[in-house]
Structure formats: structure tokens, C-alpha cells
N, C-alpha and C positions, 0 to 999 in steps of 0.2 A: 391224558390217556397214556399210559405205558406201553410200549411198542416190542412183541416180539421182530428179531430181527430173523429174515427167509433165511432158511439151512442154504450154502452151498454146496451143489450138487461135487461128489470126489471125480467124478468122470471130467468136471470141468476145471479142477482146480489147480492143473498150470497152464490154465487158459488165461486167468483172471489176473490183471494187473497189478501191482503192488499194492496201490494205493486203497483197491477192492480187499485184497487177501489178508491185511492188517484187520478188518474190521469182523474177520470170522476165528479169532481166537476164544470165544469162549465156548465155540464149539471144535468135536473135532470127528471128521470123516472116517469111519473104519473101510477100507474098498473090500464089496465081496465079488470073489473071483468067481463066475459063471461064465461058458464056455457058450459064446454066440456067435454069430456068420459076421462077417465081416460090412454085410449090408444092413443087419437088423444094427447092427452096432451102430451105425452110421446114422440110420432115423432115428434111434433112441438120443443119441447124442443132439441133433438137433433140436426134439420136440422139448428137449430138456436147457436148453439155452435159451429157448423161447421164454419159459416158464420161469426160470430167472429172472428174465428181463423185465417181464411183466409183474413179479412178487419185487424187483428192485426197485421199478416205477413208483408202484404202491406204496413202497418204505419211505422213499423218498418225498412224497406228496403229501402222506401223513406227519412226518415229522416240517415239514415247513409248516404244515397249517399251526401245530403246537406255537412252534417258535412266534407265528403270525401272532395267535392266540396272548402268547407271554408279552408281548412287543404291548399289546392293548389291554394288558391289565394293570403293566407298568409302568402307561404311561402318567404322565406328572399333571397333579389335579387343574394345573392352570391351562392345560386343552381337553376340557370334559369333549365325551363325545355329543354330534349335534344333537342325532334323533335321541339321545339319550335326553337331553338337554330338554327338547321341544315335551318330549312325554311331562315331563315336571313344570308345562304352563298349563294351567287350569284355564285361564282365560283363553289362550288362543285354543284348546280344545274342545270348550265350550262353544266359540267359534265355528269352528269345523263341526262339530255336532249339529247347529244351528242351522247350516248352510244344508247339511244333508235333509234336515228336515224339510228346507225352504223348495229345494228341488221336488221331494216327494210330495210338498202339501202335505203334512202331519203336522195339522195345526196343535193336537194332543198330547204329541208327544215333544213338541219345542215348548209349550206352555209348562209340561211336567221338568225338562229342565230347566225354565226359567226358574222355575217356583225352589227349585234344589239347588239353584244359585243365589237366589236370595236371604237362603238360611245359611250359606256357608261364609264360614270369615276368610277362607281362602281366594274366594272371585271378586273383583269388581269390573262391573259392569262398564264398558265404552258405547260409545257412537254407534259404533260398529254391530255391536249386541243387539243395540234395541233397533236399528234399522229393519236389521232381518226380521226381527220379533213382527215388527209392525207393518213390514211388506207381507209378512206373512197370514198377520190378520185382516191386513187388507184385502188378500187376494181369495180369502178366503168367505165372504161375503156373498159373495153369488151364489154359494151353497145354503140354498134354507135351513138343513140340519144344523149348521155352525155358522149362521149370520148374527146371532143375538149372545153367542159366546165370544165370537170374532171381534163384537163392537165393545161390548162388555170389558172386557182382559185387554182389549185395544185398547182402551182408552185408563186404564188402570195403569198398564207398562207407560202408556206415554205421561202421565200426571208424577209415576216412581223417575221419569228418568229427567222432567224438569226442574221436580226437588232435589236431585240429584246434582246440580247444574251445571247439567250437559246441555248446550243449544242444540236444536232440531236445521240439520240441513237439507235442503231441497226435497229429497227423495223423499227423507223423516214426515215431513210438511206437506206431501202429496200424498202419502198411504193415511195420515191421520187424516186429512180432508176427505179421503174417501170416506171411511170410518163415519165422519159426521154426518156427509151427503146422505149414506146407506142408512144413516137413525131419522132423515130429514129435517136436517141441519145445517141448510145452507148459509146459515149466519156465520156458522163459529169456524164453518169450513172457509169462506173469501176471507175472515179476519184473522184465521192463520196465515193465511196468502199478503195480505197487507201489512201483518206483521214481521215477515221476514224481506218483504219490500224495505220499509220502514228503518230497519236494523242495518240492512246493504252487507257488506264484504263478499264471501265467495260463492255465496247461496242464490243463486238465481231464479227467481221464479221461471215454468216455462208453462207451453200450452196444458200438459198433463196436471199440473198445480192449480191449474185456473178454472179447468174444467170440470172436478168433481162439483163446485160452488154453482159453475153457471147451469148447470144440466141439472140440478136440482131445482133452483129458481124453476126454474123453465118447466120443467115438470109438475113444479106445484103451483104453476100459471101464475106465480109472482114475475109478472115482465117487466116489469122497472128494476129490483134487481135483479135481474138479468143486464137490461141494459148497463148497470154501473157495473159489474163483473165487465162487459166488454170496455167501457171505456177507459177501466183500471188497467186492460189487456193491451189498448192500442196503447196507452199512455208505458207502458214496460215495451212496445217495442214486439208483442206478441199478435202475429196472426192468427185469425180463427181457420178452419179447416169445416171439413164437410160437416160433420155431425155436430158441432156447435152452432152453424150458421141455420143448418136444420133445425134445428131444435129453437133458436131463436126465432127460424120463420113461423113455426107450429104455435109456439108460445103468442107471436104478434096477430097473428089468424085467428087462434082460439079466441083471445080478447079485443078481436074488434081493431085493430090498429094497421088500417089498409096502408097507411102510408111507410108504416113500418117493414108491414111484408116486399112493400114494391122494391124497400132496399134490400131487402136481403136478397131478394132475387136476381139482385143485382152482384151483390155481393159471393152468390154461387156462381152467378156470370165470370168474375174475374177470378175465381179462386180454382172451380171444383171444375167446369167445362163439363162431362158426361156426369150426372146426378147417378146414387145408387136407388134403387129399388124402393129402398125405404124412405128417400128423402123425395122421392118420385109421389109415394102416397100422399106425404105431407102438403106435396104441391096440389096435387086433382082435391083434397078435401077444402084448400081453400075456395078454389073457384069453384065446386060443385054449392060451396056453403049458400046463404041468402046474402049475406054481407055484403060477397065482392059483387055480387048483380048490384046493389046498390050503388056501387063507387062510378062515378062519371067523371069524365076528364076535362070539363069546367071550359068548354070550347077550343081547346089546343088541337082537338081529333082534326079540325075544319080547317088550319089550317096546314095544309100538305106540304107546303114549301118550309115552313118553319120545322118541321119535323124532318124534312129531306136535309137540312140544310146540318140540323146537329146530330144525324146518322151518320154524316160522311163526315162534317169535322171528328166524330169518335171513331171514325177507322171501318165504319159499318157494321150492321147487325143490330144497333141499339141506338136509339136516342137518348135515352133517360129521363125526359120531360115529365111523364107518370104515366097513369092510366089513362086510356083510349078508347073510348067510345062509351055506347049506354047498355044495360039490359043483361039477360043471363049470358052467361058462358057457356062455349059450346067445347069441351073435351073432348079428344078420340085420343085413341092408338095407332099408332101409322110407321111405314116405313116412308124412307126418300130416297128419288133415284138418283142415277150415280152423276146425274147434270147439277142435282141438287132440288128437284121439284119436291113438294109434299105433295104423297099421294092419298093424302086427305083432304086438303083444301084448297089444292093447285098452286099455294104460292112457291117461289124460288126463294131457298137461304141465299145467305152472301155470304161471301171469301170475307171475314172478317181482318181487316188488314190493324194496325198498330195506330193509337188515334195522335193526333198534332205534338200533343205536348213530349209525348215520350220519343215520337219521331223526331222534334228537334236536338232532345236531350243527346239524343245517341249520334245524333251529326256533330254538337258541340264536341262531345265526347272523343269522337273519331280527329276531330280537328286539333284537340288539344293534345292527344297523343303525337299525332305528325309532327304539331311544332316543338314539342319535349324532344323526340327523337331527334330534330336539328337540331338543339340548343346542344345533345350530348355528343353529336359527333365530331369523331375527329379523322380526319379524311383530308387526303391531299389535294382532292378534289373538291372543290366546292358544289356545295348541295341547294340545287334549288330549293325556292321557299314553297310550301304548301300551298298557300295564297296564289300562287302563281297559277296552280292547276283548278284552284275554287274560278278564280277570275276567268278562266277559261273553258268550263264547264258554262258558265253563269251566258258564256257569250254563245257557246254551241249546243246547251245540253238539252236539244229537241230529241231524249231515243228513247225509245221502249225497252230495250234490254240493256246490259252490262256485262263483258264477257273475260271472266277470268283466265288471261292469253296463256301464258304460262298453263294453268293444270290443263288447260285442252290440248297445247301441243305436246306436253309429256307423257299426256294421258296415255299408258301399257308401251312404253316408251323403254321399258326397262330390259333390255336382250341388248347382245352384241352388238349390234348394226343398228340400235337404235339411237332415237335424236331430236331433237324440235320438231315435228309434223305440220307442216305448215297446211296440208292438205287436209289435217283433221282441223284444223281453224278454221278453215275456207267451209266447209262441209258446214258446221255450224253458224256462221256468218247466212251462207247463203238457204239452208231451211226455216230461220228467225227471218230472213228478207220473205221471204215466202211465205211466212205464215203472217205477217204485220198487214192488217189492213189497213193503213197508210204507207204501206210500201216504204217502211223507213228500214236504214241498214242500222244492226247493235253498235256501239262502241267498245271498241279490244283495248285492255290495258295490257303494256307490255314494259320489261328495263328494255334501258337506253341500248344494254348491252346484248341483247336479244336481238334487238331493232338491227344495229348494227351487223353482228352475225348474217339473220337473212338481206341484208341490203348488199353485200360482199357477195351471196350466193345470188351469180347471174339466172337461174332458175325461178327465186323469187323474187328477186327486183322491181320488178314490172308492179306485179300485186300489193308489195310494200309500199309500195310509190303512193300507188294509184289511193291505198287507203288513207296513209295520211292525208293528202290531197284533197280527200272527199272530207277528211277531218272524224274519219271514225278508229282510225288510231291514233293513240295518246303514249308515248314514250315517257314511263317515269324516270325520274334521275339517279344518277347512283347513288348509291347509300339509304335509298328510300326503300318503304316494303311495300311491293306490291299492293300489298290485302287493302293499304288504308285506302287507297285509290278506288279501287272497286267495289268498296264497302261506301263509302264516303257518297263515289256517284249513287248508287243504287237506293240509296238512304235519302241524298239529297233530293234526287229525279223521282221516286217512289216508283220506282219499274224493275222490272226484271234482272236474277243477276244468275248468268250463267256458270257454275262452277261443282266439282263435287267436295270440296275443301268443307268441312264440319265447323270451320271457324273457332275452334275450341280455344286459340291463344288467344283471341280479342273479345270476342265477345261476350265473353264470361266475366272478363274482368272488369268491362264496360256498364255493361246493364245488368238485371235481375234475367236469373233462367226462365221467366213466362213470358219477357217480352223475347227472348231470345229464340225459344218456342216460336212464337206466332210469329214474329217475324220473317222467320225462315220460310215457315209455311205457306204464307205467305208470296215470296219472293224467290225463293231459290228453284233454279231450274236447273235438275240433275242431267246427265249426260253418260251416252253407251254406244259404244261402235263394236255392233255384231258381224264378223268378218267382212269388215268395213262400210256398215252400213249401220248411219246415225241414230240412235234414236233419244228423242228428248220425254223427259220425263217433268211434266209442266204440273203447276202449283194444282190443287184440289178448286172442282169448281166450286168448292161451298165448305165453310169449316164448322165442325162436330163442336158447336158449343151453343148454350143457349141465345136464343135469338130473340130482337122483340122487333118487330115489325113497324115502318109508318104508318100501317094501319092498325096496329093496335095488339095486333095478335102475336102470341106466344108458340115458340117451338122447343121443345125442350129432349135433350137425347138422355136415353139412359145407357149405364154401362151394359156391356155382355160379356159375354165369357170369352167370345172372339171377335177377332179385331176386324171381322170382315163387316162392311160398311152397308150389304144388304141384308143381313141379319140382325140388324138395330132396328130397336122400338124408339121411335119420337113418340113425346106429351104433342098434339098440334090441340091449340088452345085460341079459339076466334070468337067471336060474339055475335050475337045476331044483326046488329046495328050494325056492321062491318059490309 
């Protein structure tokens, strides 16, 4: 663009600095002489420096962008520009075109560019290409209008991009599964699935891969394979989840196979805890069926103590021995009160606590961490051994609670003048004596170096004293962490553990999040001092998960939209024989 350059005004022009007044030679100023007041002259003259400055501005702004402009046209071919660059890849715009369509769902108009990609000798086709294509036509399936074009040109893209040979990764391998599921296909959908098993490296199968196979099985009341869909699943390491174990229980129902159902319902026992709506139906249509009135429990109902005896070795709430009693089945709908009563059949849930084996797992567990952390310290002081406090426990660990001494005396601890509270210890100490119908006192863990401090303050001396004495404080060593201790007893003894600490460093890394879950729930007893005045927040009398009874019967909660505990429907499920 050619730049005129702004006249300068002659009223300004021994105003203007050298280096300005050089550049106005190819103009030149004539002054006309007009006779004006010496004020008008004055604003004229200003409004007129303004207007310079602003047509100089201009001049100036315009000629750098030139120069910017010339800088970028000459520059040297071996730094093209980028987006200039990127415009000149067909593939990755293809790409990007793909991706738009995959967002909007235009399965029409991603097939019309596939098809314009196939005809040109400029594109070839990646991984990447035919992923989208084929998530696309997956997702596109549930629409009747474009289910049979979806499966069709599915299954076309994926046969062009094997000849092609491109291998199909995880994602590839779960939209084609769909694809076959949605033609009822559950053959060729699981032996994509075992074929990318089979092959191994980065492609992992996961639940969403395994699924389109077994929910078709299941659907078309093939329950054998269904079954080998699951055990191809446990065998990769893959859990089932609600709606497959649903669909397996419906699948074992529909054809007769009681002993199949009683696992699965088991199986929602440990996995799902509150069933949806829909896996709710599946449950009332088996026992409303003739089948299950048929199934009898082969004299195990009779005897009470054997069924007592493998409740509480599972932690309670279930035995698993099978079915219970004789005769039809009696369904309702029901709520339970807040003690845990069903107020359809009068029985009590139980606090389902964590059963033997996982409870030893997690005391090993706890044990082996303690003695790693000796083996790694290095401390001028010597560390007592772990073992030391097990042997010692093993000699006095008659208590119902465990009291995490530390987070109760720190507990809102946090202000100036605050400090150990020994009086908020004492306060929970003595409401847990009060509430123990055996009148036993908790045991406090505390460091040596806590211990110490109150033993120095002649105020709590006495009390200090008096507890270890009675043998319900336990001094850990230094260099030790508190947590194992309190974890350890409360684990070991299976009773109460006072603390509001989330346990998120140990326990996560120790067990699985369900038993971590229940455990808690279990066991933890929260704590709150409202302008000094305690209150404890104790375990639920009864836990929200399905239950199966010594005598036979079934309690089953569904989900709701809120968490409030009087607003839930229970399945209560009993038999006449009961």
C-alpha cells in the first residue's frame, strides 16, 4: 500500500524537531495571514497539534505493518509459515473435519468425506481416521433411521482399513464390537475381543470391549456364552459392574439356572450395594417366576447354627450356603427405620462389617508396613520393634474402642493459645466409659513425645499416670507413625476406632477402595465438640447393601435420588415357609 504522508500544519512548523521537519520537503507550506484574537489563535493552534499527532500516529502504524508485511514475504523458504504449512496436510484436515463431525453426530456427512478420501491419491488414511469413522458409526446405532447404514459402512470402513494393514486398537475393537452386537453378533463381537487378547502389546481389552459380546449373549438367552464372555473377563483381570451382572442374573432366571442366579446375587452383593431400578425388576421377575418357588435348600434352612456360624465368619449380612427354605416367595416394597428394622417383615439388617480373610489381610498388611519403616530408619535413637506392641496388645487387648490421641487433642487446636487438649481426650475417654455396657475404658495411642510433654505439666500428671497404670495408654516410640498403631489395634481387636483422620495415606495403598469403604463404616467413630460439648458420631446401625438372612430371606435397597436413608425403597423378599 502507498502511504500519503499528513501535510504539516505552517502554524506548527518551528515547533517541529529536526528530525520531523526533514521529512515534510516534498511539501511546502504557504502561511495565510488572517487577523484573529489572540485566544481564538490559541485554541486553533492546539486543536491543530492534536490532529498531527493523531495523522502521525497513523503514518507511523501504517508503514511498520508494511515493513512487518515485507519481513514475511521475504522470508527464506526453509521457515515456511506454520498454519500456512498445516493448511497443505490433507490428512490432518481430514482429521479435523472428522472430529467435527464425530462431535455433531453427522454420520452423513463424515461417510461423504470418507468416500472423497478414498478416491483421492492425496490422503492416506491412519489409525486415527478410521477410529473416529467407526466410533462414529458405533454411536450412531441407537438411531433406527441410521442403525442399518451405521452397521453396513461399519463394517465396510473396518474390512478397508484391515486390507489396508492397519491393526485395530482397543477403542477400534469396541466400536466394531458394538457394530456386531447391534446386527446380533455376539460371536464375531467376543472373537474380536480374544483376538486382540491373543496378539498382546499396547491394546488392552477393558469392561467396555467385553461388553457389547456379553449383553448380546445374554439378550439372546445364549447363557453359556455369556458365561465364557465372563470368565474370559475374570481371566484379563476385568470386573463386571452393574448392568452386566444384571443381565447375567436375567439371562440365568430366564433359563432356569437357580444356582447361577443365587451367584449373581451375590455378586451384586459385593460389587453394586444399592441396585438400579432396572436391575430391581430383574430381581422381583425371578422370584415372582414358578422356578424359584421350586428351589429348596436341601435341609441347610434347619440347621440355624451352621448358617449363624458362616454369617459372622463373612463379616455378616450373608452366609452364602444357597437357598433357604421351601415354597412361593413373598415380595413387597418397604422402607427401614433408622435402627435398621424392615417395616415389612419385622426383621433387623446388620452392620455388615468386613469378613475373616480380608480382615487378616489388612493386619498383615499393616504389620509389614511397620516393620519396612524400621528396617528404613535411620534415627539416633533406637526404634522399638513393632512386635513389641502386637505382644502387648495380645496381653491386654480386652477394649471396645481405639482412640486416636493425637487428632482428639489437636482437634480446632489451631489459634494462638492453642495446644494438646487434654480435656478434649478426657471428655471422649469418659462418654465411650459411659456408653460401654461392660464398663470398659477405650485404649489412647499417643508418641512417647506427647506422653512426655503432659507428664512434665503438673496439671496433667495425675491423669497421665493414672491411664497408663490402668494400661489404657500406650506410648508409641519415636520414629514410629502413629496411624499403624491405631489401625493395627482396631483391625486386630475388631472394635471401634475413634478418630476424624480419612486415612487416605494407608489405606489406599493397603487394600482395595470397597473394603476401605466398608471398613470405615463400619468402624470409624467421628467426633465434634460444639462449644465444648462432645458429640460422637457412631457407626450406622445397619448398612445399605443387600442382605440375605439366616433365615432365608432377601433384602434388597434400591438407589434414589437422595441420600436420605427414609426415602429408600427396599426389595423385602421372605417365603412362606420362613
Amino acid at each position: 500500500m502507498k502511504l500519503k504522508k499528513p501535510a504539516l500544519p505552517s502554524s506548527l512548523l518551528s515547533a517541529v524537531p529536526p528530525c520531523l521537519s526533514e521529512t515534510r520537503s516534498p511539501y511546502r507550506a504557504v502561511p495565510l495571514r488572517v487577523r484573529v484574537s489572540s485566544a481564538t489563535f490559541a485554541n486553533a493552534k492546539l486543536v491543530t497539534l492534536r490532529n498531527f499527532a493523531v495523522n502521525l500516529h497513523i503514518y507511523n502504524s501504517m508503514a511498520g505493518a508494511d515493513q512487518r508485511r515485507s519481513r514475511d514475504h521475504n522470508d527464506s523458504p526453509s521457515k515456511p509459515n506454520k498454519k500456512k504449512k498445516s493448511s497443505h496436510n490433507p490428512e490432518k484436515n481430514l482429521l479435523v473435519k472428522l472430529h467435527s463431525c464425530s462431535k455433531s453426530n453427522n454420520l452423513s456427512a463424515a461417510l461423504a468425506l470418507y468416500d472423497a478420501a478414498m478416491t483421492s491419491s492425496d490422503i492416506r488414511l491412519s489409525q486415527q481416521h478410521f477410529q473416529t469413522l467407526l466410533y462414529l458409526c458405533s454411536a450412531s446405532i441407537s438411531d433406527p433411521s441410521l442403525q442399518t447404514l451405521a452397521i453396513d459402512r461399519g463394517f465396510q470402513i473396518f474390512d478397508c482399513m484391515v486390507s489396508s494393514g492397519i491393526s485395530p486398537n482397543e477403542a477400534i475393537v469396541t466400536a466394531v464390537a458394538r457394530l456386531a452386537a447391534a446386527k446380533g453378533d455376539g460371536d464375531y463381537a467376543f472373537k474380536l475381543v480374544k483376538d486382540i487378547v491373543a496378539v498382546g502389546g499396547v491394546s488392552v481389552p477393558r469392561l467396555r470391549t467385553y461388553a457389547p459380546a456379553l449383553l448380546c449373549f445374554c439378550e439372546r438367552l445364549e447363557a453359556e456364552k455369556g458365561y465364557e464372555v465372563e470368565e474370559h473377563m475374570d481371566a484379563s483381570g476385568i470386573a463386571l459392574e452393574e448392568a452386566e451382572i444384571s443381565a447375567l442374573l436375567k439371562v440365568s432366571a430366564a433359563t432356569g439356572r437357580e444356582n447361577k442366579v443365587y451367584r449373581y446375587f451375590h455378586k451384586l452383593r459385593e460389587c453394586v450395594g444399592c441396585v438400579s431400578e432396572e436391575t430391581s425388576k430383574n430381581i422381583e421377575e425371578w422370584f415372582y417366576g414358578e422356578k424359584a418357588s421350586e428351589v429348596h435348600d436341601n435341609g441347610i434352612g434347619s440347621d440355624i447354627g451352621l448358617l449363624r456360624a458362616a454369617s459372622l465368619k463373612n463379616g455378616g449380612g450373608w452366609h452364602g450356603l444357597g437357598w433357604v427354605g421351601e415354597g412361593k416367595w413373598i415380595v413387597k416394597k418397604g422402607s427401614v427405620s433408622p435402627d435398621g428394622k424392615c417395616l415389612s417383615c419385622g426383621e433387623h439388617l446388620a452392620c455388615v462389617d468386613t469378613n475373616e480373610v480380608e480382615t487378616e489381610n489388612f493386619v498383615d498388611s499393616l504389620v509389614a508396613l511397620a516393620m519396612e519403616r524400621k528396617a528404613k530408619m535411620n534415627s539416633c535413637e533406637p526404634m522399638a520393634d513393632f512386635s513389641e506392641f502386637q505382644e502387648w496388645l495380645e496381653k491386654h487387648g480386652d477394649y471396645e474402642a481405639i482412640l486416636d490421641g493425637a487428632n482428639i487433642g489437636l482437634y480446632q487446636q489451631n489459634f494462638a493459645d492453642g495446644g494438646f487438649s487434654l480435656p478434649q481426650l478426657e471428655a471422649v475417654v469418659k462418654e465411650l466409659y459411659n456408653k460401654s455396657a461392660n464398663k470398659k475404658q477405650p485404649l489412647i495411642l499417643l508418641h512417647k513425645k506427647r506422653v512426655n510433654a503432659l507428664l512434665d505439666n503438673p496439671n496433667h500428671r495425675n491423669l497421665v499416670e493414672e491411664w497408663i497404670n490402668n494400661n489404657v495408654l500406650y506410648t508409641t516410640p519415636p520414629g514410629a507413625n502413629d496411624d499403624w498403631y491405631w489401625l493395627y489395634a482396631a483391625a486386630k481387636l475388631k472394635c471401634l476406632l475413634v478418630t476424624n483422620d480419612e486415612m487416605r495415606d494407608h489405606i489406599f495403598e493397603l487394600l482395595s477402595n470397597s473394603f476401605f469403604q466398608k471398613w470405615k463404616e463400619r468402624h470409624q467413630v467421628r467426633f465434634n465438640f460444639v462449644k465444648g460439648c462432645l458429640k460422637l458420631e457412631m457407626p450406622p446401625p445397619f448398612s445399605v447393601v443387600i442382605q440375605e438372612s439366616e433365615k432365608g430371606s432377601w433384602h434388597v435397597p434400591i438407589t434414589c435420588q437422595t441420600n436420605e436413608e427414609s426415602s429408600r425403597n427396599w426389595i423385602c423378599i421372605t417365603r412362606q415357609s420362613i
